[in-house]
N, C-alpha and C positions, 0 to 999 in steps of 0.2 A: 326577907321580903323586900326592905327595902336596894338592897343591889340587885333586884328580881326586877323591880319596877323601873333602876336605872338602865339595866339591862334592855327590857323591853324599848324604853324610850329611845334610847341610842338604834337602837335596831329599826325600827321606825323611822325614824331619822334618815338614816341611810336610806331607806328602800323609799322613802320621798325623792331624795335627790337623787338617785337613778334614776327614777322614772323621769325627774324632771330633763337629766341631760337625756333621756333616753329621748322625751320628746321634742326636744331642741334637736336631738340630730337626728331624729326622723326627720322634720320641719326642714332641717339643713337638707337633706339627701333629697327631698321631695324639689324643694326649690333647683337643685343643681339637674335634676332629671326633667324638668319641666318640659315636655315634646307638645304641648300644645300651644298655639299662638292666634288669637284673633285680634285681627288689623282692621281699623274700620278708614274708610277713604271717602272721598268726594264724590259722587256716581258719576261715571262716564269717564273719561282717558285716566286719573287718578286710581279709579280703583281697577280701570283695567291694566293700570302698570301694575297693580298690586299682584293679580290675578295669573299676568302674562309672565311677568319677569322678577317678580320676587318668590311668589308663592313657591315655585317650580324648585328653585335655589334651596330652598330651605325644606321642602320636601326630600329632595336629595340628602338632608340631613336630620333623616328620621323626623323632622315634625310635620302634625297636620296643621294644614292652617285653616283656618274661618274668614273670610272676608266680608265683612258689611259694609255697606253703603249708606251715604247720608246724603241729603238735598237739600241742607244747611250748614249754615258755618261754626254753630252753636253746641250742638249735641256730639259732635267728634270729641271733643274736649274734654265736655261734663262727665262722657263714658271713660272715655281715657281714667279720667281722675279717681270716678266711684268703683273700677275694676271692670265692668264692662269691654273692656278692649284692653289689649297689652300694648299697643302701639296703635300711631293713625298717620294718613296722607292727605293734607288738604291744605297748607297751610307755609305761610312764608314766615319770615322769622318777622317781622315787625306784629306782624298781625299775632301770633305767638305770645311776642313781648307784652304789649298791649290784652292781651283778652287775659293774660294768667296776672297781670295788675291787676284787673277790673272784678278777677271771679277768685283773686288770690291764690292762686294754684299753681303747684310747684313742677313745671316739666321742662324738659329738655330735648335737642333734638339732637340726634342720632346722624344723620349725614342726609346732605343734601342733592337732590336728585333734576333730572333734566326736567325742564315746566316750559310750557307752551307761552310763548314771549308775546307780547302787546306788537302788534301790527296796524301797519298805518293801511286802510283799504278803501278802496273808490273804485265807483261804477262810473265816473264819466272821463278819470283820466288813468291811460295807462303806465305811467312812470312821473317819480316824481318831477324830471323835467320839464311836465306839460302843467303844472300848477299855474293856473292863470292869479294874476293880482286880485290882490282882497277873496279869494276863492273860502268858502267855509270850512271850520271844522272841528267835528263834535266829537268830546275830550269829554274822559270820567269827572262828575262833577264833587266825587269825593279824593280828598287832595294826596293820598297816598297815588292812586292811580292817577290821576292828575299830573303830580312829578313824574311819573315814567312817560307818559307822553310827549311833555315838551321835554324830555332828555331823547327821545326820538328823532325830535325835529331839532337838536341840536346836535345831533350825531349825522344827520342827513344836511345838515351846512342852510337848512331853512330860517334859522332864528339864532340867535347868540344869546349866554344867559349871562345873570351879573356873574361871576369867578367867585366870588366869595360866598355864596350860598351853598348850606348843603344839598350834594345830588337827591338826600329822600326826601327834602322839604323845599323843593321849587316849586313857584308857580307862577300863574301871567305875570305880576308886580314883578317877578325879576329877570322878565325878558327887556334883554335891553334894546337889540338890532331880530327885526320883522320884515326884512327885505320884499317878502311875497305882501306885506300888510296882511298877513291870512288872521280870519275872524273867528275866535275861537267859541265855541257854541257847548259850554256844559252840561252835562246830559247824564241820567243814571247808568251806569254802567251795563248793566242787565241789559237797557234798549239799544246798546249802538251798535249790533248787529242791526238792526232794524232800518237805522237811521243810514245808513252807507248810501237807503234809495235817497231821502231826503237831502241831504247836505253834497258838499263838494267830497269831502274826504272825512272815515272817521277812524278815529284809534281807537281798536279796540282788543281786550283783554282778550289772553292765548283761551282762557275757559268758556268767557262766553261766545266766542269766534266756535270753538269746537262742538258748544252745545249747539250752536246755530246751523251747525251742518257747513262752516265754511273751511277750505283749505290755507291752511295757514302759508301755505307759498306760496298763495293768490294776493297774499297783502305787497304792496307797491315798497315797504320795506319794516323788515323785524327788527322786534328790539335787540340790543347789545345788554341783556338782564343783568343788572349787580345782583349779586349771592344772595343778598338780605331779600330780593323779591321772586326769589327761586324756593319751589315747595322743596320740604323736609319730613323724613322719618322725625316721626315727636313721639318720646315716651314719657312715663312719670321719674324726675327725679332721682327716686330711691333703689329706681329698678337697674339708671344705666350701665352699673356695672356687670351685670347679672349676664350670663352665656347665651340666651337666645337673642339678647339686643347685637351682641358682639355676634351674633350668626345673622341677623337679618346687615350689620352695616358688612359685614364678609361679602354677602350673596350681591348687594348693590355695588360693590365695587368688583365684580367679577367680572370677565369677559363675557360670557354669558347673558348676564344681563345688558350689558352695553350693545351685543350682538340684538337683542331685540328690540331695543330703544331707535339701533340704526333702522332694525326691517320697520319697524311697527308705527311708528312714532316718531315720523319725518317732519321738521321745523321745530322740535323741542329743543331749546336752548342747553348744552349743558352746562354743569359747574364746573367752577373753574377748578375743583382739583380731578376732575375727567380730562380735562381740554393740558395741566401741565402733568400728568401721573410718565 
C-alpha cells in the first residue's frame, strides 16, 4: 500500500507538470502567432497615417488591425498600459518621457515617424523678408513648444540665442540679438490657428495647423524638427521584443510606406534616420 500511494503521488506529480509546460507553451505558441493588432492614434493626420500606411503593410502580413482614435493626449497611454491597445501614435519622446514619470509606466518606442513641423504663418506678410520692425508674434505659451519656435526664428537668421542653452529648453530670457525687435505674444497653442488674423505672424504647431484646415506649405517657413519632437510608435516595455512590434517597425521603414508619406502627407518633416537610410 504504501509504494501504491508513492506510486500514485509521483504520477500526479508528473501529469501536474506537463500540463503546466503544456500551458506555458501554449501561452508561448499563442503569443508568437499573435495576428491581431490594435493601434490607437491622435484623430486626424496621426491616425490617418496609421490607417493609410501602416495598417496596409501589416495587413500584407496576415494581421488585422483595429485602429482607434483619441481627441486627447491622456487615454492613448493609460490604454496602452492596461492592454487596450498594442501600440499608439500621438506622441513625441519628451512628452513620452515626462507622462510615464508622472503615471509610472513603463513604454517605449518603437521608431520614429514623419510629424507635421511648427510653422511660422501670417496673413499680412508674405515672406519673411517683409517683417516690419517690432511686428508681433504669438508663440506656444507652454515652454516645450515654446523652444521650438524661437529655434525657428533662429534657424530663419531673425533672432540669435545664448550658445549655451539647451535646444529643448530655450526661451525669450536666452534670446540674446532681436534684430526685427519682434514682440513675442504667448498664447495657448490650441488658439494660434486663430490668432494668425490677430497678430503680425504666429508659429504654430504642425497638429493644430492641420486640424485648422491650414496647409502646412502655406507657412512663410517650417520647422527643421529635432527627433525628440517627432511623433513615435510607442509600445509597452515588455512587449518590444515581441514579432508584431518588429513587423509594424519593418512596414514603417518600408518603401511603401514612405511612397505614401510622399503622395499623402506633404510638409511632414521626416526623421533623420528616413532623410540618412
Amino acid at each position: 500500500m504504501k509504494r501504491l500511494g508513492i506510486l500514485l503521488v509521483f504520477l500526479l506529480t508528473i501529469g501536474v507538470l506537463a500540463a503546466c509546460g503544456s500551458d506555458k507553451s501554449n501561452s508561448t505558441a499563442s503569443e508568437s502567432a499573435k495576428k491581431e493588432i490594435t493601434i490607437g492614434a491622435s484623430a486626424g493626420p496621426y491616425s490617418d497615417m496609421v490607417t493609410k500606411a501602416i495598417k496596409p503593410g501589416l495587413e500584407k502580413k496576415g494581421y488585422t488591425v483595429k485602429v482607434v482614435e483619441f481627441n486627447d493626449y491622456v487615454q492613448p497611454n493609460l490604454s496602452l498600459t492596461n492592454g487596450d491597445l498594442d501600440a499608439n501614435l500621438f506622441q513625441h519622446k519628451i512628452y513620452m518621457d515626462a507622462f510615464s514619470k508622472q503615471h509610472k509606466l513603463d513604454l517605449s518606442p518603437v521608431i520614429v515617424v514623419p510629424t507635421a513641423p511648427m510653422g511660422i504663418y501670417s496673413n499680412k506678410f508674405k515672406s519673411l523678408d517683409e517683417i516690419a520692425e517690432g511686428s508681433s508674434l504669438a508663440i506656444p505659451n507652454d515652454p516645450t513648444n515654446a523652444a521650438r519656435a524661437f529655434l525657428i526664428l533662429q534657424d530663419q537668421g531673425l533672432i540669435k540665442l545664448d550658445d549655451s542653452v539647451s535646444p529643448l529648453t530655450v526661451s525669450e530670457k536666452d534670446v540674446v540679438e532681436n534684430s526685427k525687435n519682434i514682440k513675442f505674444k504667448p498664447i495657448e497653442a490650441a488658439q494660434l490657428p486663430r490668432a494668425v488674423d490677430s497678430v503680425d505672424l504666429a508659429a504654430v504647431p504642425g497638429n493644430y495647423a492641420l486640424a485648422a484646415k491650414m496647409n502646412l506649405l502655406d507657412a512663410l517657413a517650417l520647422e527643421n524638427m529635432l527627433d525628440d519632437y517627432r511623433n513615435r510608435v510607442v509600445v509597452n516595455t515588455k512587449d518590444e521584443d515581441k514579432q508584431f512590434v518588429q513587423d509594424i517597425e519593418a512596414v514603417v521603414q518600408s518603401a511603401d510606406f514612405e511612397k505614401v508619406i510622399d503622395d499623402q502627407f506633404k510638409g511632414f518633416g521626416k526623421p533623420e534616420w528616413m532623410l540618412t537610410k
